[in-house]
N, C-alpha and C positions, 0 to 999 in steps of 0.2 A: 504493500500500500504506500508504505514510503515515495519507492520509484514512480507511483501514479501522483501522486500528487507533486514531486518533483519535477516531474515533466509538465505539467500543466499549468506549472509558475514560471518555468522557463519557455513557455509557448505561449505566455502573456494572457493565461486564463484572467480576464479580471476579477470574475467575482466567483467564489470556492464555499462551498458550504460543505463542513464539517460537523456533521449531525457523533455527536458523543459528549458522553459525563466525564472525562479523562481529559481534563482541562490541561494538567501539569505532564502529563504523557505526550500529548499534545501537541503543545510549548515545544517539547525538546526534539518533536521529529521534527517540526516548520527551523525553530531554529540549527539545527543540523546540516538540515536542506540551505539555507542562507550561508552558511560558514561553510560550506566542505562541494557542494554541489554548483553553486553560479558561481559564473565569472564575464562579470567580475560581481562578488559580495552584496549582498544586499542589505543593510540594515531590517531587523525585524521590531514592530512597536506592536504595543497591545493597550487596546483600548476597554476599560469597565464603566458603568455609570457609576460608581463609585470612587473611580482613582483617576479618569479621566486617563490621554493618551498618554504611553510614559514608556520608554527604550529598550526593549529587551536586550542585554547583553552589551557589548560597545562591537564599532567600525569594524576590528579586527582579531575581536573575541574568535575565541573554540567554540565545538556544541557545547562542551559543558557550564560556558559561562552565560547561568542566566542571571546578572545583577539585572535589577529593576532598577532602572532610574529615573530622575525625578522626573512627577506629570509637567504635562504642558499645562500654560495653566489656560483656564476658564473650558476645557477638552471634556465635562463631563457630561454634558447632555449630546445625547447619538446626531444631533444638526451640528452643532458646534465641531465636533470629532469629524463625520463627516467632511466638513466643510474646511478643515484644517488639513487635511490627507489630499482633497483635490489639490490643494497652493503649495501643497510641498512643490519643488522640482527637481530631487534627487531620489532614484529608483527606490523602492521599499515594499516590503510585506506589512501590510496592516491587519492585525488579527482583533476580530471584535465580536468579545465573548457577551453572550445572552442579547443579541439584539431582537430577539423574536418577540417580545412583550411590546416591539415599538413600530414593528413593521407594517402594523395597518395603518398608520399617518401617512398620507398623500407627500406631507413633505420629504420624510424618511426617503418613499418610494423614489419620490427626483432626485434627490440630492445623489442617492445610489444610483441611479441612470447617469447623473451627470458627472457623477465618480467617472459612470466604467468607459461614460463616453471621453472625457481627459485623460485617460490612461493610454488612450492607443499610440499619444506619441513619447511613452515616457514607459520604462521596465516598472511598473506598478501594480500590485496584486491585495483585495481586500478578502481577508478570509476569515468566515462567519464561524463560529466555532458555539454549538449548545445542541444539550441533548433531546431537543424539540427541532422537529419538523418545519417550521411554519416561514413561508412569504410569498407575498404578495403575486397574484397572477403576472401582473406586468413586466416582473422580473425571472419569468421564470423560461424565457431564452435567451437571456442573460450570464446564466449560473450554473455551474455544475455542482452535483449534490452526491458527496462521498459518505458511509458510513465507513467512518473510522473505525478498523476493526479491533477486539478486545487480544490483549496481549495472548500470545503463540507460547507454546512450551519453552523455547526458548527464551522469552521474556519472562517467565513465571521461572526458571530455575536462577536466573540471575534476584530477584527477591527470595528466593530459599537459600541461595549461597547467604544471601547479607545475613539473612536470620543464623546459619550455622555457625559463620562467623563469628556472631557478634555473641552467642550463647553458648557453642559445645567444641568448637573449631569447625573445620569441614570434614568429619566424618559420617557419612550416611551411607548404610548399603544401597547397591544401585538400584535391588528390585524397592527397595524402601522409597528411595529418589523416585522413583518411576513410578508410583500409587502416589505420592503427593503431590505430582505434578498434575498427574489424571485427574485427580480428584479436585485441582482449584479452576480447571480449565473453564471459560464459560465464565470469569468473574474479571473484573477489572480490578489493575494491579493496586490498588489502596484497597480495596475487599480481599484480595489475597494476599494480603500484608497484615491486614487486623485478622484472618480468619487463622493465620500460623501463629501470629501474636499472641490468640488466645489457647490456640492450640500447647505452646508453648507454657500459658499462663497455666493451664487446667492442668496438664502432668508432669511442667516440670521441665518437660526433654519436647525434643519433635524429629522423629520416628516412625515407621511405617506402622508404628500401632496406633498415632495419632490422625489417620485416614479417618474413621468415622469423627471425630469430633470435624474436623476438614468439612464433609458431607452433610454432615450435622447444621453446621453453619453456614452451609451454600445453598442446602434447602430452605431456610430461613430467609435470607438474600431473594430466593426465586420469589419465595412465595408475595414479598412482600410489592412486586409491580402489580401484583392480580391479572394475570395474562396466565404466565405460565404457571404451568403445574411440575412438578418435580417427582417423579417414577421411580421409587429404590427399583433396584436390579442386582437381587442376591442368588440367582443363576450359576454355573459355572459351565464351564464346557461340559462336565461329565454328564450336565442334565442332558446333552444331545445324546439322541440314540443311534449307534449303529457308527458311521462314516470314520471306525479307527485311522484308517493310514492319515484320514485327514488332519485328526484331532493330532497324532502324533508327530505328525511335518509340523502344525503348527506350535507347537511346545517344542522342538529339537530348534526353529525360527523366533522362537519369542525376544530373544534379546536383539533381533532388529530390527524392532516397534520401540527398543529404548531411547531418553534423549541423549544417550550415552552415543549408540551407532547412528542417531541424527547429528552428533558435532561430526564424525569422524564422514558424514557425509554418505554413508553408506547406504545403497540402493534398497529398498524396500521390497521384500518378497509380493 
């Protein structure tokens, strides 16, 4: 997802909508894409109606530098912000989180038309960032609309590494690694930060015995948008009848569904 939205800042997508609650996940892919991907660099700013427009990072920061600095000032109403980002004249990502409460104002509407229309002679990109859906018809052959996808196993073992780290060292057996990583998949990475947290808090250790509390807590998570439903699945292969050679090709292959034979890049049976 990275490389899609990457490319679509450097093909002067003007206006990007990033529908997700991973606000600071976010942040660090756009700024990533800024510092390591265009050239030349692009400044990233971020606008809230609370803090008004204000500098992620500096000129010639890395990805990992997000200082904030200070707002612009009078930048906090979405016209003002707006209308501040068209008169810049130096190339920029502008990210502007939760503007959806403001998009049915007609002025909102123009002001973002007449964004996207000043941008074609200038490397300019405004990207919407909130876990709602919502704007305006008139805008809407204007803008591409991405769902930011929730972190990949390999994003979830890097927050179990920090956990191991920081509590027992890095000791975890791998099938143990491999049930905890299963088991947070489907959560975004602050719910699988607090759900090891806790996991951690209740016995102490985190371990491939601390999967049901894991499960435990992820059911809870589901339950609580009222959409989905959450389906234990305490099955195992043995419940299948009959198909042995199948069953036992796949148990002699089971360690290359690990994220252990995912680093090592290893092709998947």
């Amino acid at each position: 997802m990275k490389e899609e939205i990457s490319i679509l800042i450097q093909a002067q997508y003007p206006l990007i909508y990033l529908v997700t609650s991973e606000e600071e996940r976010t942040e660090q892919a756009i700024l990533k894409i800024a510092r390591e991907d265009l050239k030349p660099k692009k400044q990233v700013f971020v606008w809230t109606v609370t803090n008004g427009i204000s500098m992620l990072g500096n000129a010639e920061g890395d990805a990992k530098n997000k200082t904030r600095n200070s707002a612009q000032h009078n930048t906090t109403s979405p016209e003002t912000a707006i209308d501040w980002i068209i008169r810049q004249k130096e190339p920029g990502i502008f990210i502007l989180k939760d503007l959806h409460p403001f998009v049915d104002s007609p002025s909102i509407t123009r002001l973002l038309r007449d964004a996207i229309a000043s941008f074609k002679n200038i490397q300019k990109n405004i990207i919407l960032i909130s876990p709602i859906q919502k704007f305006p018809i008139e805008l809407e052959k204007e803008m591409v609309v991405i769902d930011f996808p929730l972190p990949n196993v390999g994003d979830l073992n890097k927050v179990l590494n920090s956990h191991l780290l920081m509590n027992q060292g890095d000791k975890l057996e791998e099938d143990a690694r491999e049930k905890l990583l299963q088991a947070a998949l489907g959560l975004t990475k602050d719910e699988v930060d607090k759900v090891y947290r806790k996991a951690q808090v209740t016995s102490g250790r985190l371990t491939g015995q601390e999967v049901s509390i894991v499960l435990s807590e992820k059911k809870q998570l589901i339950r609580r948008n009222g959409i989905l439903e959450y389906i234990e699945e305490n099955e195992t292969i043995d419940a299948v009848g009959g198909l042995e050679e199948l069953k036992k090709w796949l148990r002699q292959r089971s360690n290359a569904f690990t994220e252990k034979a995912r680093e090592y890049k290893l092709p998947q049976p």
